[in-house]
PDB file of N, CA, C and O in Angstrom:
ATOM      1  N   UNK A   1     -23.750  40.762   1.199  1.00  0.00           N
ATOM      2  CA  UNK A   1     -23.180  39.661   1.937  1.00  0.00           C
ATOM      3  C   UNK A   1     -21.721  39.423   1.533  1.00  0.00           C
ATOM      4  O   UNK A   1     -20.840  39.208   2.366  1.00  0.00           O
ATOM      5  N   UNK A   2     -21.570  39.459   0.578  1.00  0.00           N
ATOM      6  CA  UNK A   2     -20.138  38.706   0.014  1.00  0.00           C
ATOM      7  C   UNK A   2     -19.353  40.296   0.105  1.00  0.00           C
ATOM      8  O   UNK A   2     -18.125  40.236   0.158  1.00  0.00           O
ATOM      9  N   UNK A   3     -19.853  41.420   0.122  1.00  0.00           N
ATOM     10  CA  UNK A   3     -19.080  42.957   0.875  1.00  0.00           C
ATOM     11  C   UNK A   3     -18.360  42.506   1.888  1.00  0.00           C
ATOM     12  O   UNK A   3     -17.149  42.332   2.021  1.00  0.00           O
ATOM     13  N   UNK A   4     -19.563  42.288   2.809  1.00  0.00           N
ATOM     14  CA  UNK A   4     -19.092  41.804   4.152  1.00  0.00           C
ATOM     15  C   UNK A   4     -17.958  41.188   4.439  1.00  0.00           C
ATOM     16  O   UNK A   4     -16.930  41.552   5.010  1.00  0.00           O
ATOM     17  N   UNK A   5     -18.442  39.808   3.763  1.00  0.00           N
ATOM     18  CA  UNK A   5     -17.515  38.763   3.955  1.00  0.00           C
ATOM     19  C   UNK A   5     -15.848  39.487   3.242  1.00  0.00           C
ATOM     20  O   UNK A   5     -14.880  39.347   3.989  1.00  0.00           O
ATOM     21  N   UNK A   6     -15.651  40.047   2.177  1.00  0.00           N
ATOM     22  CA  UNK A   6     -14.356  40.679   1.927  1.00  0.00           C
ATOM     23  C   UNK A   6     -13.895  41.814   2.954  1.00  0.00           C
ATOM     24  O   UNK A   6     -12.733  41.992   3.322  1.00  0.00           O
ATOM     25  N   UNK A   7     -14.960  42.515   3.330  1.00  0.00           N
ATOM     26  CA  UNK A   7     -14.856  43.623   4.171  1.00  0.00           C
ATOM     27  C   UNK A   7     -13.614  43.233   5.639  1.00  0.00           C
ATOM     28  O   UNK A   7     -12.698  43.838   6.195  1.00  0.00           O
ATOM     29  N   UNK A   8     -14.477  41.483   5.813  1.00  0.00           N
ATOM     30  CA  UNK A   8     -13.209  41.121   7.095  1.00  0.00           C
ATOM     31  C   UNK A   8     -12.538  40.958   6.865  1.00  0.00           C
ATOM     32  O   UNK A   8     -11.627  41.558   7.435  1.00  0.00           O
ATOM     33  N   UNK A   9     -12.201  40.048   5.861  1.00  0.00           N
ATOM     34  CA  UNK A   9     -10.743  39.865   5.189  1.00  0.00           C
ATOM     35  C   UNK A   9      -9.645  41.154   5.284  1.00  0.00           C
ATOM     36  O   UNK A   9      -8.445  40.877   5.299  1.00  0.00           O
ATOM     37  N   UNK A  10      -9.969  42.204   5.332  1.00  0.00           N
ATOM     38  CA  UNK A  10      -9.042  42.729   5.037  1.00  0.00           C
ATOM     39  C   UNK A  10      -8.909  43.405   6.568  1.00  0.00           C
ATOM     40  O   UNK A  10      -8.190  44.403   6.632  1.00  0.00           O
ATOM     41  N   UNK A  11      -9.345  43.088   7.417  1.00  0.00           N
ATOM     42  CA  UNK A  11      -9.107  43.274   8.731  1.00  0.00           C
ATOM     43  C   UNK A  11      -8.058  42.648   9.552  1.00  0.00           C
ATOM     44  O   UNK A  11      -8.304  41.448   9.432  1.00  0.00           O
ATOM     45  N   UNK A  12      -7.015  42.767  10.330  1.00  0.00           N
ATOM     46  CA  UNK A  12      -6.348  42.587  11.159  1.00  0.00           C
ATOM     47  C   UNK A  12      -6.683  40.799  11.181  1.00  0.00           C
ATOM     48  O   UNK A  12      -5.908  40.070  10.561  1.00  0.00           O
ATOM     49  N   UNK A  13      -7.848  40.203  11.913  1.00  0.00           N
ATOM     50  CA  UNK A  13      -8.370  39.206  11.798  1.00  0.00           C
ATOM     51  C   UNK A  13      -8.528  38.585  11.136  1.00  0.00           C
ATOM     52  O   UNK A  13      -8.038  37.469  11.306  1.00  0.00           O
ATOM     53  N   UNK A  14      -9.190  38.804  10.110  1.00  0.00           N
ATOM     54  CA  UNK A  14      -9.567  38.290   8.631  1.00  0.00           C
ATOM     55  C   UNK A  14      -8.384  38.184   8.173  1.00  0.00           C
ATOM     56  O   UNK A  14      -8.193  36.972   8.078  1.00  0.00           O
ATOM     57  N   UNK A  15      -7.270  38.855   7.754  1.00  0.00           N
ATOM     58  CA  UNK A  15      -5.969  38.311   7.323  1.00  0.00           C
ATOM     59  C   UNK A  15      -4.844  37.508   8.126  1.00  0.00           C
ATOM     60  O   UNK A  15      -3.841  36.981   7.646  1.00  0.00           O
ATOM     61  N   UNK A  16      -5.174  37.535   9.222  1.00  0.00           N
ATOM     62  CA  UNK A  16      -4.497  36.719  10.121  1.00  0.00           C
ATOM     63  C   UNK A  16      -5.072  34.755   9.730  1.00  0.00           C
ATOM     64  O   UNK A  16      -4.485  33.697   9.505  1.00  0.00           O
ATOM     65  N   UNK A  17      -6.661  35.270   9.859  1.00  0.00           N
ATOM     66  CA  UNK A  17      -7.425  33.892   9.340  1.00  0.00           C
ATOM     67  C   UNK A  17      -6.954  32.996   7.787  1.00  0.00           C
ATOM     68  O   UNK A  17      -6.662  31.893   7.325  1.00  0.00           O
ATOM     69  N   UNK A  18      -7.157  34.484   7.462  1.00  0.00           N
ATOM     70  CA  UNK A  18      -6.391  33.747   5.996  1.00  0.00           C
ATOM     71  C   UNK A  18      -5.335  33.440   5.620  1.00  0.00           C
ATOM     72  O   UNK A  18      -5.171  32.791   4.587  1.00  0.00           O
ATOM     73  N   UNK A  19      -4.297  33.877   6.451  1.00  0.00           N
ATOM     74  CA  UNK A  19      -2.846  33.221   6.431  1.00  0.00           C
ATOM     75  C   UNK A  19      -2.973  32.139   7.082  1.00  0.00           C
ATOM     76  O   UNK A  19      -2.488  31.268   6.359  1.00  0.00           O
ATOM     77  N   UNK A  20      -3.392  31.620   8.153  1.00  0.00           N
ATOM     78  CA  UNK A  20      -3.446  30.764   8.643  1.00  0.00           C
ATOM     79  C   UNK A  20      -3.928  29.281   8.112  1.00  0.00           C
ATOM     80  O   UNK A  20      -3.384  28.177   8.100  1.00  0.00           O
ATOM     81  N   UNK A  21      -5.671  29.960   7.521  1.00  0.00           N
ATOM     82  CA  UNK A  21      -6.213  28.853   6.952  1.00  0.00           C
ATOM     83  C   UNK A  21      -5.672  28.485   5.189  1.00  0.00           C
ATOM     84  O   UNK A  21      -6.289  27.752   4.416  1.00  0.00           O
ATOM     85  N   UNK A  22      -4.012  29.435   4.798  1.00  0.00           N
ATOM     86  CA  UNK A  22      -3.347  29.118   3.367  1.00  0.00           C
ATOM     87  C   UNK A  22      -2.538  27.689   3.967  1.00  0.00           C
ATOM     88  O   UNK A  22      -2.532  26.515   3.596  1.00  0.00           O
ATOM     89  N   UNK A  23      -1.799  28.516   5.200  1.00  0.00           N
ATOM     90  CA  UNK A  23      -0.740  27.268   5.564  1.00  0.00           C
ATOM     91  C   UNK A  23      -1.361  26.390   6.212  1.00  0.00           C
ATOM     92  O   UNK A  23      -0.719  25.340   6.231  1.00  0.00           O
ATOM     93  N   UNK A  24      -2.611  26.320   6.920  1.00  0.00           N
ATOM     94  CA  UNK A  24      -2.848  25.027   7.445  1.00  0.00           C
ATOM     95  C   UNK A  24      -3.384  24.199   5.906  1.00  0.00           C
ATOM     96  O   UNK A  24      -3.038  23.017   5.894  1.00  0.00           O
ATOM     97  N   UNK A  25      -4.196  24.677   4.591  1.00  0.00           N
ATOM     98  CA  UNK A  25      -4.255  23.749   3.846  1.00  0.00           C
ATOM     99  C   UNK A  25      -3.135  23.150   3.152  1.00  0.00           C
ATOM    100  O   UNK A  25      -3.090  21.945   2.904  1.00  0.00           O
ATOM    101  N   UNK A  26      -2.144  24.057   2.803  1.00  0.00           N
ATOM    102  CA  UNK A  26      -0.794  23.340   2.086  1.00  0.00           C
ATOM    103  C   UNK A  26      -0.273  22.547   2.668  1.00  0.00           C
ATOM    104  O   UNK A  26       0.233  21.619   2.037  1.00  0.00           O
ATOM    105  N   UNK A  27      -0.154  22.590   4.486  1.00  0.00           N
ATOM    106  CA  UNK A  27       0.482  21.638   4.999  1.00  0.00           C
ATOM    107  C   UNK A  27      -0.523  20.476   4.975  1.00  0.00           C
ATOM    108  O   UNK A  27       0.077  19.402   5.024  1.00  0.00           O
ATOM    109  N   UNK A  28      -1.778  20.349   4.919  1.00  0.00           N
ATOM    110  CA  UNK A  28      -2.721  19.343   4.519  1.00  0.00           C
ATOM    111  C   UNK A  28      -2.364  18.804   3.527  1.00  0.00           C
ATOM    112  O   UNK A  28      -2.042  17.624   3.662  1.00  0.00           O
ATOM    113  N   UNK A  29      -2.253  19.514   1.913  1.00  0.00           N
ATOM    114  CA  UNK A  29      -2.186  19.202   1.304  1.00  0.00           C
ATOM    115  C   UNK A  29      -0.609  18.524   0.805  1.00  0.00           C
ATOM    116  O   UNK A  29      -0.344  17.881  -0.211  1.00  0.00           O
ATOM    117  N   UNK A  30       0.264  18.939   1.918  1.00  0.00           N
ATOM    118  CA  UNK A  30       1.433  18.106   1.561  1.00  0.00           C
ATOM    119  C   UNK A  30       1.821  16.841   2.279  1.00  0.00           C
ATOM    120  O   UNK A  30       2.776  16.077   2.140  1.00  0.00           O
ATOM    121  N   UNK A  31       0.452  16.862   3.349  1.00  0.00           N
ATOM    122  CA  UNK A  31       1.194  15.309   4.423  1.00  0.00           C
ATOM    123  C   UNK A  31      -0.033  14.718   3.505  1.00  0.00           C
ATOM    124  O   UNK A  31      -0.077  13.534   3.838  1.00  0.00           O
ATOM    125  N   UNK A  32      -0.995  14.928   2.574  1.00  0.00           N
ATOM    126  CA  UNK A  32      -1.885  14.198   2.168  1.00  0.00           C
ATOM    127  C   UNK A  32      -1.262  13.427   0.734  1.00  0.00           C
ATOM    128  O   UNK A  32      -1.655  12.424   0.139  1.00  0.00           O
ATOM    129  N   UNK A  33      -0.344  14.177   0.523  1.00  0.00           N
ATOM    130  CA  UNK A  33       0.640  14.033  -0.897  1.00  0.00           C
ATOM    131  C   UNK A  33       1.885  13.284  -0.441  1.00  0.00           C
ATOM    132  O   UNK A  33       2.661  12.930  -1.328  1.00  0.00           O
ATOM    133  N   UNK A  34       2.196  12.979   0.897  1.00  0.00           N
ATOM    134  CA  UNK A  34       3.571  12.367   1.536  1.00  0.00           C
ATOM    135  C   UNK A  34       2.585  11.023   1.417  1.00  0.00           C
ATOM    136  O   UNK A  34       3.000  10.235   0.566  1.00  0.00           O
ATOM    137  N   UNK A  35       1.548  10.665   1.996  1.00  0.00           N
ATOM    138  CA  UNK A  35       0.944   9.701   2.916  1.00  0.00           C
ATOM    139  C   UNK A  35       0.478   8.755   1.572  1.00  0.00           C
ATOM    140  O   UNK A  35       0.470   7.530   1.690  1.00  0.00           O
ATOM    141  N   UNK A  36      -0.017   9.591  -0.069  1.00  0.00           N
ATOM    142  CA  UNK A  36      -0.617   8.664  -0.477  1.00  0.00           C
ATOM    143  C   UNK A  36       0.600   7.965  -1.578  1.00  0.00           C
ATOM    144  O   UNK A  36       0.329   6.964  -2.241  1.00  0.00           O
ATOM    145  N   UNK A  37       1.760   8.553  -1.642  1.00  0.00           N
ATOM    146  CA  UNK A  37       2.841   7.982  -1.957  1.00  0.00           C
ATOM    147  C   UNK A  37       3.567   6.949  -1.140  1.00  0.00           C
ATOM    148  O   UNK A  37       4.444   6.147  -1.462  1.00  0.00           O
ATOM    149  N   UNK A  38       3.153   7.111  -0.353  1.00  0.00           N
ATOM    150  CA  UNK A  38       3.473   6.043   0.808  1.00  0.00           C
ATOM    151  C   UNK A  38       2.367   4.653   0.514  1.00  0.00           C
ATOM    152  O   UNK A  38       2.574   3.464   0.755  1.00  0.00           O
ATOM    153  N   UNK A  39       1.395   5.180   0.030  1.00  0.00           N
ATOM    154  CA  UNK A  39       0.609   4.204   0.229  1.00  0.00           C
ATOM    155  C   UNK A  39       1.063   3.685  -1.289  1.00  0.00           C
ATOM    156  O   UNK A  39       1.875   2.774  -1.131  1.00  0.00           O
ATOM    157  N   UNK A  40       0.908   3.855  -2.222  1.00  0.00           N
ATOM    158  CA  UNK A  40       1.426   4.060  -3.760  1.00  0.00           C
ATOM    159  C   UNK A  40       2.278   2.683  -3.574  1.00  0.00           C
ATOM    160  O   UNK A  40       2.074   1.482  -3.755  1.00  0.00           O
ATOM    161  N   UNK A  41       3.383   3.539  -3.097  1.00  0.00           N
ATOM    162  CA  UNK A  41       4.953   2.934  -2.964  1.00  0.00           C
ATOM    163  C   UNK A  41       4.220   1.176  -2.079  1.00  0.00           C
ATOM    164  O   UNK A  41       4.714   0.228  -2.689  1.00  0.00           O
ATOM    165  N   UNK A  42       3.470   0.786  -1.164  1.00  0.00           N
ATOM    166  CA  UNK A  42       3.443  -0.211  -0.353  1.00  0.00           C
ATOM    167  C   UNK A  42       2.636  -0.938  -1.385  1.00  0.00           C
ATOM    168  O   UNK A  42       3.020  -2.101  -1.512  1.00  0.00           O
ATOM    169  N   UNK A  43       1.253  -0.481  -2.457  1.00  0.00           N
ATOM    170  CA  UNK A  43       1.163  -0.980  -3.191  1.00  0.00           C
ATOM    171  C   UNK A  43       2.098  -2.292  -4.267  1.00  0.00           C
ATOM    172  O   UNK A  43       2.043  -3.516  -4.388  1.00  0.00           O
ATOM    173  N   UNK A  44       2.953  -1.099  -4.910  1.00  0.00           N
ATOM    174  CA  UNK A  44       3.971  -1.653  -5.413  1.00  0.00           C
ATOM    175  C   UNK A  44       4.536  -2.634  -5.193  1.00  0.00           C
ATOM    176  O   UNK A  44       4.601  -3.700  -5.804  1.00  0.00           O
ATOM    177  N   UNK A  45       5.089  -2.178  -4.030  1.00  0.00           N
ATOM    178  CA  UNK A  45       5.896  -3.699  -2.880  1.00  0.00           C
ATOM    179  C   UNK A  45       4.929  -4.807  -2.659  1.00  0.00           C
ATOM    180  O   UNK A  45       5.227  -5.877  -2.128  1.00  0.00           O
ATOM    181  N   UNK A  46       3.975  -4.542  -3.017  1.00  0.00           N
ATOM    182  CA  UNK A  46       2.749  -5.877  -2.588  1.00  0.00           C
ATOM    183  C   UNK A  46       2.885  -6.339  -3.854  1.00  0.00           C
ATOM    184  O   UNK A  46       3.738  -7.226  -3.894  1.00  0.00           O
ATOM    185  N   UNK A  47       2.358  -6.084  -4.980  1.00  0.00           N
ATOM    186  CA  UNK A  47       1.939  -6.015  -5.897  1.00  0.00           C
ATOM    187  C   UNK A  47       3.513  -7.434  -6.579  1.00  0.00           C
ATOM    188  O   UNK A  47       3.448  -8.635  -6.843  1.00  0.00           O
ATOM    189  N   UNK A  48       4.771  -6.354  -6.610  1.00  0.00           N
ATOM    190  CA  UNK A  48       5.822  -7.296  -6.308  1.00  0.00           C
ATOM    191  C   UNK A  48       6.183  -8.781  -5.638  1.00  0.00           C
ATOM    192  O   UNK A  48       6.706  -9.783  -6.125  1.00  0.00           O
ATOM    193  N   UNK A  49       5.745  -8.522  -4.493  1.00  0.00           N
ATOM    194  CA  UNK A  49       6.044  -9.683  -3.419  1.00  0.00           C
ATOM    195  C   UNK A  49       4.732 -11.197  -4.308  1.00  0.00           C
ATOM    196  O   UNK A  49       4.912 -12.403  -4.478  1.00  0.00           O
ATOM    197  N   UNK A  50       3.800 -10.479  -4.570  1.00  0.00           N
ATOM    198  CA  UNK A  50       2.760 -11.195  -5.451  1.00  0.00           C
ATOM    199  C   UNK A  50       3.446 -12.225  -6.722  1.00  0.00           C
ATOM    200  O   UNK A  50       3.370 -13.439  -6.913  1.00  0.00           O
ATOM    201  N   UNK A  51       4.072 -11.214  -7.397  1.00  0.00           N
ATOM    202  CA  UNK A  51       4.168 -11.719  -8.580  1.00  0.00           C
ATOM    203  C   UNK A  51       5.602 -13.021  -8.458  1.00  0.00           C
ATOM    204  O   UNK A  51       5.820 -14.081  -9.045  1.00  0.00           O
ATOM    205  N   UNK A  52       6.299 -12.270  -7.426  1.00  0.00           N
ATOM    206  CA  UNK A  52       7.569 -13.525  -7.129  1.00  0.00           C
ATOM    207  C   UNK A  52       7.121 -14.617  -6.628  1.00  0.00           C
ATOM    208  O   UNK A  52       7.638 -15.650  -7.054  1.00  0.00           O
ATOM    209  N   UNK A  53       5.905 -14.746  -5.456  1.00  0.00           N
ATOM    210  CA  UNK A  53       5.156 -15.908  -5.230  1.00  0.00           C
ATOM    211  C   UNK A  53       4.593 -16.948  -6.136  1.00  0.00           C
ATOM    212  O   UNK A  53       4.515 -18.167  -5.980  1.00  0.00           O
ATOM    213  N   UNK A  54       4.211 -16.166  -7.138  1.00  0.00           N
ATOM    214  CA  UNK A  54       3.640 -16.697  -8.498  1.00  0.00           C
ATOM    215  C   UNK A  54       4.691 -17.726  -9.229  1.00  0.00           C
ATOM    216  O   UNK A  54       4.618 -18.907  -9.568  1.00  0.00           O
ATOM    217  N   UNK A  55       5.792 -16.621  -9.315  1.00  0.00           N
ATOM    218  CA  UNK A  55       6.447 -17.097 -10.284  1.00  0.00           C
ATOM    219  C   UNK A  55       7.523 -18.637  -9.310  1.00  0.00           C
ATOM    220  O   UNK A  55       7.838 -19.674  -9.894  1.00  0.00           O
ATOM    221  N   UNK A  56       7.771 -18.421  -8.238  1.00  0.00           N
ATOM    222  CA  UNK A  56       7.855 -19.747  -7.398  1.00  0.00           C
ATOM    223  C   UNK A  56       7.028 -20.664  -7.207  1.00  0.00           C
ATOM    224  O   UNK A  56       7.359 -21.830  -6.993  1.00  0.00           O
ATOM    225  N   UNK A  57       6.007 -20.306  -7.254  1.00  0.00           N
ATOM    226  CA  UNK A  57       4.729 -21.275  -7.276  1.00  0.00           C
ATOM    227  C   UNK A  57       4.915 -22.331  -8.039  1.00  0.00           C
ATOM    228  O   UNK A  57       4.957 -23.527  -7.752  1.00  0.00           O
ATOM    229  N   UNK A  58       5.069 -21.540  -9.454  1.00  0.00           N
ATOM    230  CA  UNK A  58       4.853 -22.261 -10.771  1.00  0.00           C
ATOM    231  C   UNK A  58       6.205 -22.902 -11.325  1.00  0.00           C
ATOM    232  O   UNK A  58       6.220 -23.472 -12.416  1.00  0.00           O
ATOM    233  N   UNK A  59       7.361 -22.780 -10.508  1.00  0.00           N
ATOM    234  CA  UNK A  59       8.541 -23.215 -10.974  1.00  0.00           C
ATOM    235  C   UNK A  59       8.075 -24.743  -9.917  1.00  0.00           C
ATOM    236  O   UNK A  59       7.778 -25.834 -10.404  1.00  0.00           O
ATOM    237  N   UNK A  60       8.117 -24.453  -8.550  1.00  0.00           N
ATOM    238  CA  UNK A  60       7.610 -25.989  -7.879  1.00  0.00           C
ATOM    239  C   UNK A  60       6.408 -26.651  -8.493  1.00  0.00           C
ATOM    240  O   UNK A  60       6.207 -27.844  -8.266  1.00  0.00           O
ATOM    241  N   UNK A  61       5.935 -26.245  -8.939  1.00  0.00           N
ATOM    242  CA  UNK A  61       4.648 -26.863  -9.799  1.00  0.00           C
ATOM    243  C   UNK A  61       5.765 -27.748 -10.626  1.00  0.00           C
ATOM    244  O   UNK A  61       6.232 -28.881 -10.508  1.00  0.00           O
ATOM    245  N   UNK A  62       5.958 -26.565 -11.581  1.00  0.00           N
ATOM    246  CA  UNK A  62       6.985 -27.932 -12.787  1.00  0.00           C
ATOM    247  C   UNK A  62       7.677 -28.730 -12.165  1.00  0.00           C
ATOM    248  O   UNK A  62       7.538 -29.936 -12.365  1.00  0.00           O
ATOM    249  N   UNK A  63       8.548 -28.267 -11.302  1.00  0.00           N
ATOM    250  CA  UNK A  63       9.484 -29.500 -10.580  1.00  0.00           C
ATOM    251  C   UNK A  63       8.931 -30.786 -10.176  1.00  0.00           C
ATOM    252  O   UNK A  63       9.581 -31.831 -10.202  1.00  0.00           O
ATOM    253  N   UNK A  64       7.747 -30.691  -9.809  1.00  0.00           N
ATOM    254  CA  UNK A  64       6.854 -31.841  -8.986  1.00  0.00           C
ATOM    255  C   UNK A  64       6.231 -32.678 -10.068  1.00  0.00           C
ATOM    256  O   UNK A  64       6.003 -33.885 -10.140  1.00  0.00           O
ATOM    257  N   UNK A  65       5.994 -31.525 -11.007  1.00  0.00           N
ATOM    258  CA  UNK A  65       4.951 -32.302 -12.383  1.00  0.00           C
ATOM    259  C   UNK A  65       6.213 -33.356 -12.802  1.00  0.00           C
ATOM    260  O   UNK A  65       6.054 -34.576 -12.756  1.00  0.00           O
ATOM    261  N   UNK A  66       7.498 -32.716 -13.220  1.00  0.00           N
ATOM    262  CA  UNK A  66       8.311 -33.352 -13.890  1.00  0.00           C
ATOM    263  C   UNK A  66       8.838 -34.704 -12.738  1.00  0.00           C
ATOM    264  O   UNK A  66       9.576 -35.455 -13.375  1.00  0.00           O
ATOM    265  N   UNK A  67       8.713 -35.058 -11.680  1.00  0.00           N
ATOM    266  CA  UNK A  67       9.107 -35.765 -10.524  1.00  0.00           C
ATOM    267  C   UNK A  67       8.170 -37.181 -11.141  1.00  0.00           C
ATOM    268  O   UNK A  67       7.067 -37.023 -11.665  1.00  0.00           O
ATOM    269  N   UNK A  68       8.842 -38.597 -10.969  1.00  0.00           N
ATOM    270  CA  UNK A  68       7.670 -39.868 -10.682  1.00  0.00           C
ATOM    271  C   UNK A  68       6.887 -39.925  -9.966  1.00  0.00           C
ATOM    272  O   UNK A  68       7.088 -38.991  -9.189  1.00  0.00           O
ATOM    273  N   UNK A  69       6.005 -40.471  -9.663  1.00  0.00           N
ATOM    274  CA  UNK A  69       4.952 -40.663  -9.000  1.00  0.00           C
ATOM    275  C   UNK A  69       5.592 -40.632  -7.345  1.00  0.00           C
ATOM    276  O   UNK A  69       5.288 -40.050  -6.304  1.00  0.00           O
ATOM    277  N   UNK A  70       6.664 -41.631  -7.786  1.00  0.00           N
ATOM    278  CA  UNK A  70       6.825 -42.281  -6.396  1.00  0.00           C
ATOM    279  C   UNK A  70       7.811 -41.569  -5.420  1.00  0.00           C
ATOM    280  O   UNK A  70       7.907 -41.563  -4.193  1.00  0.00           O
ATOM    281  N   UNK A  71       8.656 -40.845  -6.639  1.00  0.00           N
ATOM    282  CA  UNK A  71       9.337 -39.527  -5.564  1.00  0.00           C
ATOM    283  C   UNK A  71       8.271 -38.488  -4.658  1.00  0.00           C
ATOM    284  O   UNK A  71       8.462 -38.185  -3.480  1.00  0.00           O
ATOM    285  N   UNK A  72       7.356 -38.122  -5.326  1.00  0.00           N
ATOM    286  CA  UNK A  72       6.549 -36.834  -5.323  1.00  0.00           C
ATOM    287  C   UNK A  72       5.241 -37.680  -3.845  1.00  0.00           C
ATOM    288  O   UNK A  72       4.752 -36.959  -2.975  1.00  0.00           O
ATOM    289  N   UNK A  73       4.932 -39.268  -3.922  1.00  0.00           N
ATOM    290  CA  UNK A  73       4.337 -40.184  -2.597  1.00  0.00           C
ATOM    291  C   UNK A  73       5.190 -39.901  -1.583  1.00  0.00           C
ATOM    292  O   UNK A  73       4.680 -39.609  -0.501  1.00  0.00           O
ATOM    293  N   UNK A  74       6.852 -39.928  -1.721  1.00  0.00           N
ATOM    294  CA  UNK A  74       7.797 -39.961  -0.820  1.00  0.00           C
ATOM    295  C   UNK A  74       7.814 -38.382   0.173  1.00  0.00           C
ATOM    296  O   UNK A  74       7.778 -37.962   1.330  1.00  0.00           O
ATOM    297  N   UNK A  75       7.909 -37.878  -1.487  1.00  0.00           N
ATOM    298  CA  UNK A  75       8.226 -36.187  -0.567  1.00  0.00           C
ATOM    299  C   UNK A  75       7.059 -35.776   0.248  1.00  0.00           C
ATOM    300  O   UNK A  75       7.189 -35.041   1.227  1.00  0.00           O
ATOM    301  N   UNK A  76       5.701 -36.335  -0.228  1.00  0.00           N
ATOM    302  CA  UNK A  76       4.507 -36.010   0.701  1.00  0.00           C
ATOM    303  C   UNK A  76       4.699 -36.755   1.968  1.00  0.00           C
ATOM    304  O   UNK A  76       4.593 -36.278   3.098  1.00  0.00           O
ATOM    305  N   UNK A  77       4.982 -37.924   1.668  1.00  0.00           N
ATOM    306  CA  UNK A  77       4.790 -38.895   3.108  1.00  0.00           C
ATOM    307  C   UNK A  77       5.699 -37.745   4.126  1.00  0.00           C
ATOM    308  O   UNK A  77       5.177 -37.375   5.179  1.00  0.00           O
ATOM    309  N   UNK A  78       7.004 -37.252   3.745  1.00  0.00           N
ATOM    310  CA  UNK A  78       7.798 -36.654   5.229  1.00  0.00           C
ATOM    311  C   UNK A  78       6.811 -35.387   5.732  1.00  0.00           C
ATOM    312  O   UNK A  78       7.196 -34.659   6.647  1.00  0.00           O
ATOM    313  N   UNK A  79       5.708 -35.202   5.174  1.00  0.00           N
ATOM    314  CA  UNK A  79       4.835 -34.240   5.258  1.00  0.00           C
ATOM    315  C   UNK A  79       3.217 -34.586   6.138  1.00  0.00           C
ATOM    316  O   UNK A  79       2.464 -33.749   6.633  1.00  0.00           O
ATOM    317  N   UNK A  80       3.018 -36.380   6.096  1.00  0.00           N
ATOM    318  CA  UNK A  80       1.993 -36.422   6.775  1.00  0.00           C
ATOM    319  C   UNK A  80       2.776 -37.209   8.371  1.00  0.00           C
ATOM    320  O   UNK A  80       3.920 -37.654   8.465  1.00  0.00           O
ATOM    321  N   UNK A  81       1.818 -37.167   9.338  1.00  0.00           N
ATOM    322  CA  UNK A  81       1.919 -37.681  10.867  1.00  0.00           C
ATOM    323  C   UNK A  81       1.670 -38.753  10.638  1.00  0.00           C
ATOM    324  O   UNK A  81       0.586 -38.960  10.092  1.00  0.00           O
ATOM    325  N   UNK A  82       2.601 -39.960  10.966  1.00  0.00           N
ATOM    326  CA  UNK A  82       2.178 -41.376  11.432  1.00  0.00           C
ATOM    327  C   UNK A  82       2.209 -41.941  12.769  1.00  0.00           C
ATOM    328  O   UNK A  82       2.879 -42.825  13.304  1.00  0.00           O
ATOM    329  N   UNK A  83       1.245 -41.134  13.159  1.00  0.00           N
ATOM    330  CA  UNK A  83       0.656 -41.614  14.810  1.00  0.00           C
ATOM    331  C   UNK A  83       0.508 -43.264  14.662  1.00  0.00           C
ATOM    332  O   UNK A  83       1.391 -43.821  15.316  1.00  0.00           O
ATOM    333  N   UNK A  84      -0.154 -43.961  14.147  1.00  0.00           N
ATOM    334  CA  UNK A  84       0.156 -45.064  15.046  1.00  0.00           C
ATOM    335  C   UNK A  84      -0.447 -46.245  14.049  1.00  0.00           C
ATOM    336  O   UNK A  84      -0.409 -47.426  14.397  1.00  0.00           O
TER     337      UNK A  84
END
């Protein structure tokens, strides 16, 4: 069996197949190597955009903590609806 199977290989066909099926995997294997760096890289940028949220978060946190009562009633009130 495995005669065989080398036997085509070295046929007109069989090496045509196998050139074919070298470059169709490398080019697989290089848009599969473009795509997950891509994905990598968007990670990152998330991962980023995360941590600056955080770190704004927690700076308005202090600002508000450090605020009186009655500033921090005020700044909410321009925040609720007084329908009526």
């Amino acid at each position: 069996m495995l005669t065989a199977i080398l036997t085509w290989f070295t046929t007109t066909v069989g090496k045509t197949v196998a050139k074919w099926g070298v470059i169709l995997s490398t080019a697989a294997a290089i848009y599969w190597r473009i795509y997950e760096s891509g994905r990598s890289a968007e990670k990152d940028a998330e991962a980023q955009r995360d941590a600056e949220t955080v770190t704004r978060r927690k700076s308005i946190d202090e600002a508000v903590d450090r605020m009186p009562d009655s500033d921090v009633r005020d700044q909410l009130a321009r925040w609720v609806r007084h329908d009526g």
